[in-house]
MARVOTI-721306 format. One record per atom (N, C-alpha, C, O): residue in three letters; atom name; x negated, z negated, y. Coordinates in steps of 0.02 Angstrom, whole numbers, plus 32768, in hexadecimal, padded with zeros to 4 digits. Each point is the difference from the previous one (the first is absolute). Layout:
BEGIN
R residuo atomo px pz py
R ALA CA X Z Y
...
This chain:
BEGIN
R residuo atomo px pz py
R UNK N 2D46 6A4E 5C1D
R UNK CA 7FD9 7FC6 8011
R UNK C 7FB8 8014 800A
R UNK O 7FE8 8032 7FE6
R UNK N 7FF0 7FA1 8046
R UNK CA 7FC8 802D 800E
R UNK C 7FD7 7FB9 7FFD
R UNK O 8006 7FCE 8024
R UNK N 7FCE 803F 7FA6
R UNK CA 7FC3 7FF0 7FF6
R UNK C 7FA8 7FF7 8011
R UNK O 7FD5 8029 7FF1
R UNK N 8022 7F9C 802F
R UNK CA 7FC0 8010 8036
R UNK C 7FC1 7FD9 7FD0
R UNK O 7FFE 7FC8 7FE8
R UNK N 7FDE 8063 8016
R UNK CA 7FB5 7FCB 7FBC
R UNK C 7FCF 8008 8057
R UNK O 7FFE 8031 8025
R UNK N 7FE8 7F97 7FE2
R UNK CA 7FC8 7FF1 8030
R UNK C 7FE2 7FD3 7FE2
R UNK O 8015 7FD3 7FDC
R UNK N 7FA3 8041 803D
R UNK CA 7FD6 7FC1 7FF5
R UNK C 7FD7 7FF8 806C
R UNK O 7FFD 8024 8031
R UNK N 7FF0 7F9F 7FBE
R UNK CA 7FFD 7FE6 8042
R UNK C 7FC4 7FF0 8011
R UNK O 7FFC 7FC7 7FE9
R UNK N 7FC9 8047 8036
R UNK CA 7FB0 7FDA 7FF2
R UNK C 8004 7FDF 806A
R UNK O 802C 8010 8028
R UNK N 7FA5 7FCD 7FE2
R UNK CA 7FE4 8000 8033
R UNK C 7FC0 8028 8018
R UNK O 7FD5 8019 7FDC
R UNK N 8030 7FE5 8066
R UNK CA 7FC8 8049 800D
R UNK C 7FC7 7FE2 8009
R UNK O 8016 7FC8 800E
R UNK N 7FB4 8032 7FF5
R UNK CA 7FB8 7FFC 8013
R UNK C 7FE8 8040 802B
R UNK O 7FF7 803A 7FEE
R UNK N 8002 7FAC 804B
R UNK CA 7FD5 801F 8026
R UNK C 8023 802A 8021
R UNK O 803C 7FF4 8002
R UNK N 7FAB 8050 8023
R UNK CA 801B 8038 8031
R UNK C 8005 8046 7FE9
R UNK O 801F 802E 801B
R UNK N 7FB7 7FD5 7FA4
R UNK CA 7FE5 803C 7FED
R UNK C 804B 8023 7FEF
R UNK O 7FFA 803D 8008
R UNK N 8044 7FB4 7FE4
R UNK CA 803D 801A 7FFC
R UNK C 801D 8031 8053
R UNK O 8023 8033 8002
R UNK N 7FC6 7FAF 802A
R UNK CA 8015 8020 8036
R UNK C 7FE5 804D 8005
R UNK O 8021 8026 8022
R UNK N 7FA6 7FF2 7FBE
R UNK CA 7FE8 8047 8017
R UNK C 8037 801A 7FD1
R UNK O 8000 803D 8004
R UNK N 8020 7FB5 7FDF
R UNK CA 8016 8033 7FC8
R UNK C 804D 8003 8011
R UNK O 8024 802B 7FE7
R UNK N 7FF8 7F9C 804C
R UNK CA 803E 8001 8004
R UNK C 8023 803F 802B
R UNK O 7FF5 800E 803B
R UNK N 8027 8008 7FA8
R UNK CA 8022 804C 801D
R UNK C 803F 7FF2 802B
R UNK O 800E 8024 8030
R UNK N 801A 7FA5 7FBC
R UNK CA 802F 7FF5 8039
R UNK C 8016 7FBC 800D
R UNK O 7FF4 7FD8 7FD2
R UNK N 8034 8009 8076
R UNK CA 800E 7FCC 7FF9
R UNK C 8046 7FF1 8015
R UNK O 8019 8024 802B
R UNK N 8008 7FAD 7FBC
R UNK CA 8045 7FF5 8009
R UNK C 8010 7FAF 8017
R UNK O 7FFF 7FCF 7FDA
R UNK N 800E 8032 8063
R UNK CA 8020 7FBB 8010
R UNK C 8022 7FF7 7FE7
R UNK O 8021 802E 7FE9
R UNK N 7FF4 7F81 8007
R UNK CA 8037 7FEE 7FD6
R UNK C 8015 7FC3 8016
R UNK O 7FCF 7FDD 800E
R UNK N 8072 8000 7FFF
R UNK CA 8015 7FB2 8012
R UNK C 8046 8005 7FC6
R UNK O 8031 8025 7FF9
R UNK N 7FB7 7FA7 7FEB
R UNK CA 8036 7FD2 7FBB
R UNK C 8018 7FD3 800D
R UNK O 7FE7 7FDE 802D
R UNK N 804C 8011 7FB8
R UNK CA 8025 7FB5 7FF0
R UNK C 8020 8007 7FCB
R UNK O 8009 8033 7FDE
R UNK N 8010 7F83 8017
R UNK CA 8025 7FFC 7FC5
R UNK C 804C 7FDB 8016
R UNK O 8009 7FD2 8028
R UNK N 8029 8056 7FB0
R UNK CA 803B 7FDF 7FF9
R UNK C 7FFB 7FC0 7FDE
R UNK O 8029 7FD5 800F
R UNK N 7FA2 801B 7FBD
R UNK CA 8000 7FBA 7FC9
R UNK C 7FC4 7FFD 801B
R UNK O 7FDB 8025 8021
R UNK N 8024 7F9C 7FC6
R UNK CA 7FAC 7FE1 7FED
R UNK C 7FDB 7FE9 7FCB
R UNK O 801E 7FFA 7FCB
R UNK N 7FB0 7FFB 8038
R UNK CA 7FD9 7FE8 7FCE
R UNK C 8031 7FD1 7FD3
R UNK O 8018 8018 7FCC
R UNK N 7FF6 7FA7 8048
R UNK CA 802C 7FCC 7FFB
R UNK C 8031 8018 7FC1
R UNK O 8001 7FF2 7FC4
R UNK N 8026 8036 8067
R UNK CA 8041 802B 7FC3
R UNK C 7FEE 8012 7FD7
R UNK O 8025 7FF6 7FCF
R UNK N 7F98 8033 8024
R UNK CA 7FE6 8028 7FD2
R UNK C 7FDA 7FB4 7FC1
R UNK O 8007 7FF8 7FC3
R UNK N 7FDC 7FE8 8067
R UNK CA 7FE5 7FC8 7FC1
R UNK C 8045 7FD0 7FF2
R UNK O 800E 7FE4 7FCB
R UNK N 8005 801B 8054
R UNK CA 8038 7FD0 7FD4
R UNK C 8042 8032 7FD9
R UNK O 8032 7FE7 7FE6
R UNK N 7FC2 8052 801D
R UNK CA 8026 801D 7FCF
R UNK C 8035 801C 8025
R UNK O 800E 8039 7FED
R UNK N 8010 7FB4 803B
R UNK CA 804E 7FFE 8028
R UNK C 7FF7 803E 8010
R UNK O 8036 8010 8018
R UNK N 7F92 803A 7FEC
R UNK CA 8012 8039 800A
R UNK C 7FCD 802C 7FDB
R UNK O 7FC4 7FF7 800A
R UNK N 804C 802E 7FD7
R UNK CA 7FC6 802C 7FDE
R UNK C 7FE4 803F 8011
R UNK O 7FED 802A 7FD8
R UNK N 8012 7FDA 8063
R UNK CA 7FDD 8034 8026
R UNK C 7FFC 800A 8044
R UNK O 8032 8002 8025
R UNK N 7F7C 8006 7FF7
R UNK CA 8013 7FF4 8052
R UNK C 8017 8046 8021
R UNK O 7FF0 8036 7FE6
R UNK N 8036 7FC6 804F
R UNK CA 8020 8036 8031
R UNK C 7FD0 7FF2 8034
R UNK O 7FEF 7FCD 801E
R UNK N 7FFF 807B 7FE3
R UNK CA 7FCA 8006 803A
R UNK C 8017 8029 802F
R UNK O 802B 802A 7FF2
R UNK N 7FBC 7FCD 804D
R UNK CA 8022 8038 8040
R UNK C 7FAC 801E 7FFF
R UNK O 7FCC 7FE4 7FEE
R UNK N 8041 8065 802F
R UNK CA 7FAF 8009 801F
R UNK C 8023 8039 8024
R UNK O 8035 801F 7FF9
R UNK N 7F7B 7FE2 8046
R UNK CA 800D 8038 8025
R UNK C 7FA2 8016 7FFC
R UNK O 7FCD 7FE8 8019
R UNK N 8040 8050 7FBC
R UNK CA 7FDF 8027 8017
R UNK C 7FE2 8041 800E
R UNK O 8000 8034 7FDF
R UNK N 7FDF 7FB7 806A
R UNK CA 7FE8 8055 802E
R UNK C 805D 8007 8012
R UNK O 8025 7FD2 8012
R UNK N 7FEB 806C 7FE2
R UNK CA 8054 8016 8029
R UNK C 802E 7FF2 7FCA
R UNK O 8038 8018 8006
R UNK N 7FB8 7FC2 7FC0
R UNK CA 802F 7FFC 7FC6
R UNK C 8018 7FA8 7FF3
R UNK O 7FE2 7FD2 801A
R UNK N 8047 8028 7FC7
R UNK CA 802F 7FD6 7FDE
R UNK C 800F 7FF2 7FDC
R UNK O 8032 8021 7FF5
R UNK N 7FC1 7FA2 7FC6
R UNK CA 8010 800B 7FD8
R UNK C 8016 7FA7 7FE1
R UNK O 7FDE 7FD1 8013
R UNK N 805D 8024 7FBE
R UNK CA 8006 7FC4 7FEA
R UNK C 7FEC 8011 7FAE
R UNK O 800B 8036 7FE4
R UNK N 7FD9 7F95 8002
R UNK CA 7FD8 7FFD 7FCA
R UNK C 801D 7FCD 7FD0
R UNK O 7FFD 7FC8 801A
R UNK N 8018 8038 7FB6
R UNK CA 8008 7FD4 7FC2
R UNK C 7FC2 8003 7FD2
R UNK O 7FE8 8035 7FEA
R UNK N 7FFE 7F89 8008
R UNK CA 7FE1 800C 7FC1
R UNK C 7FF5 7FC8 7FF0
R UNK O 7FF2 7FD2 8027
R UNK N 8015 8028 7F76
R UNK CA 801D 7FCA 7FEB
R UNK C 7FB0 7FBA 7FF1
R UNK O 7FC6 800C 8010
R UNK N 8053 7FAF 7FCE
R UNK CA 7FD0 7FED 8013
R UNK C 7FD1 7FE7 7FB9
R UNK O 8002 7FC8 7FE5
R UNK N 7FD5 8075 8009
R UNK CA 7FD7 8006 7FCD
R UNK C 7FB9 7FE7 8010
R UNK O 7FEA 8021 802F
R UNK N 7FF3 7FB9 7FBE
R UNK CA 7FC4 7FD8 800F
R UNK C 7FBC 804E 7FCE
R UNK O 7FF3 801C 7FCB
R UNK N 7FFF 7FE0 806C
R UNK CA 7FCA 804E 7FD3
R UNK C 8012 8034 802C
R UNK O 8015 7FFF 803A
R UNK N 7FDD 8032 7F9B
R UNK CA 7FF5 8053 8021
R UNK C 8032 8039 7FE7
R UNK O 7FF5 803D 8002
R UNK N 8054 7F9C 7FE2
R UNK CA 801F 8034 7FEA
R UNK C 8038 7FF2 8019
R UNK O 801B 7FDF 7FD3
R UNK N 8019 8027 806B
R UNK CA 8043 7FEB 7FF9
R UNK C 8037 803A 8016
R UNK O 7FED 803A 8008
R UNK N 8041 7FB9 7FFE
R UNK CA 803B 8031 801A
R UNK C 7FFF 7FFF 804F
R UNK O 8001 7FCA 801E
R UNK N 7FFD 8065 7FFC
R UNK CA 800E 8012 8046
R UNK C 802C 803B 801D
R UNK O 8005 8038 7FE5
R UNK N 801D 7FB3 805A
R UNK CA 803C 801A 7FFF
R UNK C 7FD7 8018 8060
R UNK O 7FDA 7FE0 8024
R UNK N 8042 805A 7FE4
R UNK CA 7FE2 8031 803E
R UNK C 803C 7FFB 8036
R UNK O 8037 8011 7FEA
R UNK N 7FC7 7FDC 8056
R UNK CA 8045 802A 801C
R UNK C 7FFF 8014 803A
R UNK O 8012 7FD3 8025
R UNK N 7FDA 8079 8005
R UNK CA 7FFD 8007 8030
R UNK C 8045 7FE1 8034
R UNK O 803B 8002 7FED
R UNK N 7FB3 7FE5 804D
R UNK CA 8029 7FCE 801A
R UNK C 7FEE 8030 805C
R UNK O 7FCB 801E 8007
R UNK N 8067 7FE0 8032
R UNK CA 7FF0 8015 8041
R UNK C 7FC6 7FD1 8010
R UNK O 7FF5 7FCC 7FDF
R UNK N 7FE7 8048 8053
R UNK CA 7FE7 7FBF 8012
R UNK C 8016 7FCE 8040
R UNK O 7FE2 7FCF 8017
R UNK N 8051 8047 7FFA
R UNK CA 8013 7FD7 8039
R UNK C 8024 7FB7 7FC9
R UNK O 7FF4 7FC5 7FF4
R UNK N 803A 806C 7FF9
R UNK CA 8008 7FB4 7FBC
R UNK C 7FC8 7FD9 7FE1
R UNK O 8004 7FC3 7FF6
R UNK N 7FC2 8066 7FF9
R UNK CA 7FD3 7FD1 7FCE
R UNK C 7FD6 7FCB 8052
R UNK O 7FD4 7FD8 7FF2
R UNK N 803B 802E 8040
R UNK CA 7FE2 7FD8 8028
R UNK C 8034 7FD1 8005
R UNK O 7FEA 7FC7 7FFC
R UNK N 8056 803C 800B
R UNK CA 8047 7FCD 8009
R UNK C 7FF2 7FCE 7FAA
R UNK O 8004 7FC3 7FFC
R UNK N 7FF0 8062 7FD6
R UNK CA 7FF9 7FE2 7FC4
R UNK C 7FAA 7FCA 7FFD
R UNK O 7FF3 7FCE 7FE0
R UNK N 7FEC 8053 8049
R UNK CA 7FC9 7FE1 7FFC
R UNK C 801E 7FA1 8028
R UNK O 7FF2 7FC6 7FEF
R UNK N 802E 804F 803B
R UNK CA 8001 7FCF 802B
R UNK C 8023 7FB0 7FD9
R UNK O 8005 7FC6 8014
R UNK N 800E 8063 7FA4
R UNK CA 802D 7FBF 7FD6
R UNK C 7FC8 7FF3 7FB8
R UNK O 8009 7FEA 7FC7
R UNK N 7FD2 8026 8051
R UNK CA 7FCA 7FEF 7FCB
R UNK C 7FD3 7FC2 7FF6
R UNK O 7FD1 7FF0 8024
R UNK N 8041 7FF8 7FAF
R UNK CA 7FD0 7FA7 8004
R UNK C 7FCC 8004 7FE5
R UNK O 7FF6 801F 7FCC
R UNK N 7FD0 7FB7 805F
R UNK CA 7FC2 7FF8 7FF9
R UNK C 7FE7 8041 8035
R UNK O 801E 802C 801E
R UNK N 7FA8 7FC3 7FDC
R UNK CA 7FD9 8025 802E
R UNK C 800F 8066 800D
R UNK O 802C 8011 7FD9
R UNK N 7FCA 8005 8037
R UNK CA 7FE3 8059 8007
R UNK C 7FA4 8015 7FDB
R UNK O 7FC8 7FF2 8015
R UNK N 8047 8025 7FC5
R UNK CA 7FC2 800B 7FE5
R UNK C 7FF2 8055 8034
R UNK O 8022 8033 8002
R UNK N 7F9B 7FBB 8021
R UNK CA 7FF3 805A 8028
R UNK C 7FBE 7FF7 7FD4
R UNK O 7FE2 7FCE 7FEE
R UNK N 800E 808E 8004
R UNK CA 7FD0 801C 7FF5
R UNK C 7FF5 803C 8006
R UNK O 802F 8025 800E
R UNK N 7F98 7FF1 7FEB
R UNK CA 8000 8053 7FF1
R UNK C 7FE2 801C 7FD6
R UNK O 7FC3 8003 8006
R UNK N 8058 8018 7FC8
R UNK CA 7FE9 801C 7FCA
R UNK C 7FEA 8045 7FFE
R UNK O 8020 8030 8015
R UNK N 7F9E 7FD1 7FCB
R UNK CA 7FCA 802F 7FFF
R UNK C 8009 8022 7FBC
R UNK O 7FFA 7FE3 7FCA
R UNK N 8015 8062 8040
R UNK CA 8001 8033 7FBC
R UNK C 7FBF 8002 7FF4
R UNK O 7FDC 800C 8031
R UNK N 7FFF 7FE6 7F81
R UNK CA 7FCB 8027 8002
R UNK C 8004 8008 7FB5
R UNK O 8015 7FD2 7FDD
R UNK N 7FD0 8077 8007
R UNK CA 8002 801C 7FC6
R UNK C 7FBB 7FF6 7FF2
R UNK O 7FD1 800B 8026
R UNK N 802C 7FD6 7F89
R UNK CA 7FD5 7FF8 7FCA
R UNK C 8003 8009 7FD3
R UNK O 8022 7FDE 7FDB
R UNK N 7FB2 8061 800A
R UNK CA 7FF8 8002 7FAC
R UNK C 804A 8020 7FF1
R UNK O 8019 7FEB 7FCC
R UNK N 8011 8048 805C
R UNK CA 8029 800C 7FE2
R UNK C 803D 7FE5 800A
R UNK O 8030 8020 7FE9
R UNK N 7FDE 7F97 8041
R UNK CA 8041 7FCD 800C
R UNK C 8002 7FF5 8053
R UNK O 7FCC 800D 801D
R UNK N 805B 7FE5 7FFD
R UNK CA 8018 7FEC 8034
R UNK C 8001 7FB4 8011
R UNK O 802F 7FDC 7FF0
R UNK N 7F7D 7FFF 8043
R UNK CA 8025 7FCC 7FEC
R UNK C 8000 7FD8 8047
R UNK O 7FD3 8006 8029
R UNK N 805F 7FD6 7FDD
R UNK CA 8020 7FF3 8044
R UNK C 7FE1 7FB0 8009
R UNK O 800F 7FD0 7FDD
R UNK N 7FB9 8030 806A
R UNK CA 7FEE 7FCB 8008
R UNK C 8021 7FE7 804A
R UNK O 8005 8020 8034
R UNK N 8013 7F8B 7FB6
R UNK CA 8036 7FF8 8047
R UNK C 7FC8 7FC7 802B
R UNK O 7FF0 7FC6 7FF1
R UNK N 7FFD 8060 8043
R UNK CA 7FE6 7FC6 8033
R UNK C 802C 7FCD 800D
R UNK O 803A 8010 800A
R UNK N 7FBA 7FC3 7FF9
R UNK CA 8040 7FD6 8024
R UNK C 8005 7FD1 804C
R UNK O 7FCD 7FE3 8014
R UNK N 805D 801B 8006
R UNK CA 8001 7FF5 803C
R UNK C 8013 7FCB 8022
R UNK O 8025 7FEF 7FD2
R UNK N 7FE5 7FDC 805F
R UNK CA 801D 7FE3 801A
R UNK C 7FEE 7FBE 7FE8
R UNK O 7FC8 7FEA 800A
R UNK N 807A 7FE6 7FC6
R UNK CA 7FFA 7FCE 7FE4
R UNK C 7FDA 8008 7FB3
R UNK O 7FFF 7FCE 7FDC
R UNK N 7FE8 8067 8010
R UNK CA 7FE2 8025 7FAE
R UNK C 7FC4 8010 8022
R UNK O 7FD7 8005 7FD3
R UNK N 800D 8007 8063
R UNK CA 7FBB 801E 8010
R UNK C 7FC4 7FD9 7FDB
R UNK O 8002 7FCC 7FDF
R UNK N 7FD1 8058 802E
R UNK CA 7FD3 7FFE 7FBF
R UNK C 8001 802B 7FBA
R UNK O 7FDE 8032 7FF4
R UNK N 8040 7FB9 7FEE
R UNK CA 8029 801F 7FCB
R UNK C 8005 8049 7FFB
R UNK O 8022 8023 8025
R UNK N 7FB0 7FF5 7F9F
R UNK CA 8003 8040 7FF8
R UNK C 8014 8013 7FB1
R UNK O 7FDB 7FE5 7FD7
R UNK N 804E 803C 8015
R UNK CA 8024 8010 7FBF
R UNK C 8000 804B 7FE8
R UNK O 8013 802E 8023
R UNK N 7FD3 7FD9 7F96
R UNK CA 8009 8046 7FFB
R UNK C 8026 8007 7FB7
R UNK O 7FF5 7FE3 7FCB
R UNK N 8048 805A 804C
R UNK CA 8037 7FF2 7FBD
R UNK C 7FD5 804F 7FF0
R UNK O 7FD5 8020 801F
R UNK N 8051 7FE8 7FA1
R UNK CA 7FF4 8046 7FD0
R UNK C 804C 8003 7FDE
R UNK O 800C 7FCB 7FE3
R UNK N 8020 805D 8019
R UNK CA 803A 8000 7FD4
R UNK C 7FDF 801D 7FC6
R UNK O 7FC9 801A 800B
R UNK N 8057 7FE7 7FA8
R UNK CA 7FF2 8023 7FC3
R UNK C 8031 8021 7FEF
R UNK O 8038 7FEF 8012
R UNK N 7FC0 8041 7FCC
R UNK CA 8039 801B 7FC8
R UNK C 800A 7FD7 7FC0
R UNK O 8031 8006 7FDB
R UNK N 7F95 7FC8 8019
R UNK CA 8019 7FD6 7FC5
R UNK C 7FD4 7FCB 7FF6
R UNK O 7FC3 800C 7FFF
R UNK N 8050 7FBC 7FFA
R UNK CA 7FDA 7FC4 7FFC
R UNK C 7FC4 7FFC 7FD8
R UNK O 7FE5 7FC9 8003
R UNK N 7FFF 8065 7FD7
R UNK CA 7FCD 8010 7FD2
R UNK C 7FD5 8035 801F
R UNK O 7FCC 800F 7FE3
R UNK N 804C 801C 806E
R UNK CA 7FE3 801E 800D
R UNK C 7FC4 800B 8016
R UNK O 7FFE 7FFA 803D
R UNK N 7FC4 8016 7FA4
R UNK CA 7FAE 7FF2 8022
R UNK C 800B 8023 8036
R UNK O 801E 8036 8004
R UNK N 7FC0 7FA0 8032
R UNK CA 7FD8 8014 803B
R UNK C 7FC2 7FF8 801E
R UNK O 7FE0 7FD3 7FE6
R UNK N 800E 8041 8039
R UNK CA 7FAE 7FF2 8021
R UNK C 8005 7FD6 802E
R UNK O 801C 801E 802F
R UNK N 7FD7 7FA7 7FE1
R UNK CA 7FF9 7FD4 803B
R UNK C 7FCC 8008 8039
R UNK O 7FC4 8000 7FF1
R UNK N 804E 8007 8050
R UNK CA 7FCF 8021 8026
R UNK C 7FD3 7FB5 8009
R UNK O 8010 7FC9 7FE7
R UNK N 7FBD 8043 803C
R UNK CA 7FC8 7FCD 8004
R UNK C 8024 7FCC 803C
R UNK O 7FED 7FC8 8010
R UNK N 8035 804E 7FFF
R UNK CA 8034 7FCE 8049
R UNK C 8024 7FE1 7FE8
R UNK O 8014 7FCF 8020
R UNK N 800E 803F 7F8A
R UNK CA 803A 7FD6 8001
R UNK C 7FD1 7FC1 7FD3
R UNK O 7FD0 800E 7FDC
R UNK N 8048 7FAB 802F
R UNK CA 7FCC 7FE1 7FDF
R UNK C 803B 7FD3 7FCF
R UNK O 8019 801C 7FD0
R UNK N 7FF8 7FA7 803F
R UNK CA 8034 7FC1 7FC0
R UNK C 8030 802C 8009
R UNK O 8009 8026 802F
R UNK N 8015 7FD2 7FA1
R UNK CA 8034 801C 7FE2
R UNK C 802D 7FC8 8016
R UNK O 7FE5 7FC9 7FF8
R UNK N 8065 8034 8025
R UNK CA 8015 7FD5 8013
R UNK C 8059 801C 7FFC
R UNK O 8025 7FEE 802E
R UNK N 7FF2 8038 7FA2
R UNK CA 8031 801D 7FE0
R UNK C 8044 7FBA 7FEB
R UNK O 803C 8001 800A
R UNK N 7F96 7FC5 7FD4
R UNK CA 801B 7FD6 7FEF
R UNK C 7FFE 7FBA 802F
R UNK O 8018 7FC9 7FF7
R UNK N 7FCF 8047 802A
R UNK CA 8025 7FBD 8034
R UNK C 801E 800C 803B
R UNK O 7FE6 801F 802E
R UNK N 8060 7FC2 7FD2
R UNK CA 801A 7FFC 801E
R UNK C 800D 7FEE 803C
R UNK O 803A 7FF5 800F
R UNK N 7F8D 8003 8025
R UNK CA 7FDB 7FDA 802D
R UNK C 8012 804F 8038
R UNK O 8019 800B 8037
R UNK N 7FCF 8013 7F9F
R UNK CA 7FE0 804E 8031
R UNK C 8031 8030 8005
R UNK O 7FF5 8036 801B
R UNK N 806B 7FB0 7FBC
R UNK CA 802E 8021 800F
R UNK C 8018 800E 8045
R UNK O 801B 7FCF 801A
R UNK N 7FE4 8062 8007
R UNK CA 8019 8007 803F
R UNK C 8050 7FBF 8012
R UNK O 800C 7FE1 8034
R UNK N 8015 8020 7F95
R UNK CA 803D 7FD2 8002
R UNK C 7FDC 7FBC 8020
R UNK O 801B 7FE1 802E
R UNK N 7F97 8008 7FAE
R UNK CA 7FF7 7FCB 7FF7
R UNK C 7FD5 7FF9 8058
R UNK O 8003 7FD4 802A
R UNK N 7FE2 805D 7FD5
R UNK CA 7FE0 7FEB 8045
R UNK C 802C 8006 8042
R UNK O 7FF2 7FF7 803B
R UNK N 804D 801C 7FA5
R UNK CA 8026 8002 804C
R UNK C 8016 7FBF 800B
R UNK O 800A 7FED 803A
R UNK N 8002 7FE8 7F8E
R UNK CA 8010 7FB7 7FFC
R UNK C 7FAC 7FD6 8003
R UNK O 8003 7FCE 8025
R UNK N 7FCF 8039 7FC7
R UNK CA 7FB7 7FD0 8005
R UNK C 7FD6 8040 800B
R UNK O 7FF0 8020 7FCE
R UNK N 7FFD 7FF7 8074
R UNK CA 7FD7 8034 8020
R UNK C 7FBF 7FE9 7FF0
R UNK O 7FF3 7FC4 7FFA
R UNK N 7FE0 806E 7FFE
R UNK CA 7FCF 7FEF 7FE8
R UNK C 7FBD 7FD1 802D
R UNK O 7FD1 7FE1 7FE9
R UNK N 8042 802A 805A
R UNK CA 7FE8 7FE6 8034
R UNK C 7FF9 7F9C 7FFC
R UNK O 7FD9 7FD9 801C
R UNK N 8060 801D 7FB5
R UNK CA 800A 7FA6 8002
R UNK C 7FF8 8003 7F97
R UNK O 801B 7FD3 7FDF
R UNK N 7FC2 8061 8004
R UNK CA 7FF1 7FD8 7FC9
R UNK C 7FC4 7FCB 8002
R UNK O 7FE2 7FFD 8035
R UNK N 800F 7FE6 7FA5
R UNK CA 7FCD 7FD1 7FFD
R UNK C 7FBF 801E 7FD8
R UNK O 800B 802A 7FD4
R UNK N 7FBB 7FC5 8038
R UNK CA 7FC4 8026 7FE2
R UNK C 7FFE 7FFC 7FA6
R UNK O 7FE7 802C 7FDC
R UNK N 8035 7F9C 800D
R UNK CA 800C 8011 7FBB
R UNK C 8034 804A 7FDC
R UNK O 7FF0 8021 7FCF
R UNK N 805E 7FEC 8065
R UNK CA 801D 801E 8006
R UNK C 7FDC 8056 8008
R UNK O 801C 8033 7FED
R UNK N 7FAA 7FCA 8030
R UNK CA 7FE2 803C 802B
R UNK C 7FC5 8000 7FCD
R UNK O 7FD4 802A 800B
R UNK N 8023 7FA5 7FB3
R UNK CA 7FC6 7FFE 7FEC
R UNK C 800F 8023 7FA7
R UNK O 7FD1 8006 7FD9
């Protein structure tokens, strides 16, 4: 079983881009939705993604925070596009920017399309107690709401939240 600790901030500003070393297109969907996941009827979303020349379907279960179970599965990609096509709610596109700080890897996802605007920067841990250095770009901490789940913006894109929502 494979275990993913993230914490999640929003980015401020540009200053993350000099440092980013690589970038990876990416287009998501979901087999479930938001919906399933709050009313209980499924406990983990299935994700399709493609990205750059790879494939992959994703389990991971539905833990509110920064610690849950996640499941990896390289997939062809001619399938993960046939699979994309049965996916409800929106396509979340972005491209995510590698950039190393202080020692960690931490992956900020531009987002694209119906999410534009929207800039996100994850960090994985080896353990939920693990100190890190926060670069001057990453600013709220936003780990615990559920607003900024990729699941959640493929169903309410960030483009039609409301300014309290964005506030």
């Amino acid at each position: 079983m494979g275990i993913e600790i993230e914490r999640k901030f929003l980015v401020t500003g540009d200053a993350w881009r000099a440092a980013a070393h690589a970038v990876i297109p990416m287009a998501q969907g979901y087999i479930n939705d938001m919906a399933a996941m709050d009313s209980g009827a499924q406990k983990a979303s299935v994700r399709v993604r493609i990205q750059g020349d790879a494939a992959y379907l994703n389990i991971k279960s539905r833990e509110l925070g920064h610690t849950r179970q996640e499941f990896d599965y390289p997939v062809p990609v001619d399938e993960a596009r046939e699979l994309l096509a049965l996916c409800v709610g929106g396509l979340v596109d972005k491209r995510r920017h590698l950039v190393r700080h202080a020692g960690l890897l931490w992956e900020v996802d531009e987002f694209l399309g119906d999410n534009a605007g929207l800039v996100v920067a994850e960090v994985e841990l080896e353990s939920a107690d693990q100190p890190f250095d926060k670069p001057d770009w990453a600013g709220a901490e936003v780990t615990d709401a559920p607003r900024y789940y990729n699941l959640a913006l493929a169903s309410h894109p960030y483009t039609r939240w409301s300014a309290a929502e964005r506030g």
